[in-house]
C-alpha positions in Angstrom: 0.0 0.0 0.0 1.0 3.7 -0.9 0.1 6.6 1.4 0.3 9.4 -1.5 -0.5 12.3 1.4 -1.9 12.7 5.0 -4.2 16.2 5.6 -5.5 17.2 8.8 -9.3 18.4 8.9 -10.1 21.3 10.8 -13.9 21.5 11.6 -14.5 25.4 11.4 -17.6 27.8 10.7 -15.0 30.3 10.0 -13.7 28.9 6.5 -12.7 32.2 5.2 -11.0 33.7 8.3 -8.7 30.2 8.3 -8.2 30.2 4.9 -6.8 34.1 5.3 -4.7 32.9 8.7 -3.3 30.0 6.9 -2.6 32.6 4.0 -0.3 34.2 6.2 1.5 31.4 6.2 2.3 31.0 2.3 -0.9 28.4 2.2 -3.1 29.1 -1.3 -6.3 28.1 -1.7 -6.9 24.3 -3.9 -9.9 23.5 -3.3 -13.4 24.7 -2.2 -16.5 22.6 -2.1 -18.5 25.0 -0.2 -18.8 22.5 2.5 -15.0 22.0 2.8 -11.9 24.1 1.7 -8.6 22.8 1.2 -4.8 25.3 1.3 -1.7 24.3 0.2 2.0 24.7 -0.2 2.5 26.2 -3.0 6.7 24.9 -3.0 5.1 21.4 -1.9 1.4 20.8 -2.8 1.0 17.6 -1.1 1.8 19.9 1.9 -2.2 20.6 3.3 -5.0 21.3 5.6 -8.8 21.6 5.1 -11.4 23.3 6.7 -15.1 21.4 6.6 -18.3 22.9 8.1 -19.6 19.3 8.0 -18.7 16.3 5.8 -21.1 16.2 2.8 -21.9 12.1 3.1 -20.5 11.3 6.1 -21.7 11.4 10.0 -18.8 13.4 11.8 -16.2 15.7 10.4 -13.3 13.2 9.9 -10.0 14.2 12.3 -7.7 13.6 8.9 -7.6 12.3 5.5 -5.3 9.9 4.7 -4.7 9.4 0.2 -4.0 5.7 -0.4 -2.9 4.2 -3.7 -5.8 1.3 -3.5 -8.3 2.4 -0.9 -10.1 -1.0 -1.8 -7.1 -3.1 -0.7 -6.8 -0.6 2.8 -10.8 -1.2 3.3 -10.3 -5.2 3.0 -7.4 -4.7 5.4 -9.3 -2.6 7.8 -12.5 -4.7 7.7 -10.5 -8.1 8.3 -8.7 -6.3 11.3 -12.1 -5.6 13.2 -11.6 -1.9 13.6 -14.9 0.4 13.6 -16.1 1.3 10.1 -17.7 4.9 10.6 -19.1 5.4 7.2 -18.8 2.5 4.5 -16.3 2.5 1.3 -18.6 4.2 -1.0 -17.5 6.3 -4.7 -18.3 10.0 -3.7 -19.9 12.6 -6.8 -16.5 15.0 -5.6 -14.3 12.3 -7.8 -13.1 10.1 -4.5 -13.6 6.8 -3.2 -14.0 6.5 0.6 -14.8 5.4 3.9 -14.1 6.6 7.3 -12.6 4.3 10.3 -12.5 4.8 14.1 -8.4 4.6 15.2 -7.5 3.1 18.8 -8.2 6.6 20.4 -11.1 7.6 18.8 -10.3 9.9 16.0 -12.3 9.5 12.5 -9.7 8.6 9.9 -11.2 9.3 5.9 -9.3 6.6 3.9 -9.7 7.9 0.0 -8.1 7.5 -3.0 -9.2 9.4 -5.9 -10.7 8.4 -9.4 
C-alpha cells in the first residue's frame, strides 16, 4: 500500500478567516467545495489542511484524511482487522472513493483515493 499524502481536517464555521490565517503562512487556496476548503504549499502541494463545516456524506467531520494508492485493498485490510467502520467504502460525486474508520483513540480517519 502507498500513502500518497496525510491532511488534517479542521472543523470550522470560519472557512474564510482560516483560509486568510493560513494565507499568512504561504498556504493558497486548492480546493473549495462549499462544505469543505482545502490550502496548500505552493513549493510542496501535497503539503495541506482543510477546513469542513460538516462532511457532505458522512456522519462526523473526519479528524484527517489519509490518500492511499488502492483504498479497496486498505478497506479489506481494515474490515479483516475488526476496527470500527464509521461510514462505509462508497465512490463520492467530488471524484473520490472513501470510507471513514475509528483509530484506537477515537479519532475518525477518511481513507480515500481518488478516481
Amino acid at each position: 500500500m502507498t500513502i500518497r499524502r496525510v491532511v488534517p481536517n479542521l472543523r470550522t464555521e470560519a472557512v474564510e478567516e482560516n483560509q486568510n490565517f493560513y494565507g499568512l503562512l504561504g498556504f493558497e487556496e486548492v480546493m473549495n467545495l462549499g462544505w469543505i476548503s482545502t490550502v496548500a504549499s505552493p513549493s510542496s502541494p501535497r503539503d495541506q489542511v482543510s477546513f469542513m463545516t460538516r462532511d457532505l456524506t458522512g456522519p462526523v467531520v473526519p479528524d484527517l484524511s489519509v490518500e492511499v494508492d488502492d483504498v479497496d485493498a486498505v478497506y479489506a485490510v481494515v474490515r479483516e482487522s475488526g476496527a470500527e467502520i464509521v461510514h462505509p467504502l462508497q465512490d463520492e460525486e467530488w471524484g473520490v472513493r472513501r470510507f471513514f474508520v475509528r483509530d484506537p483513540d477515537g479519532r475518525v480517519v477518511n481513507v480515500l483515493s481518488h478516481r
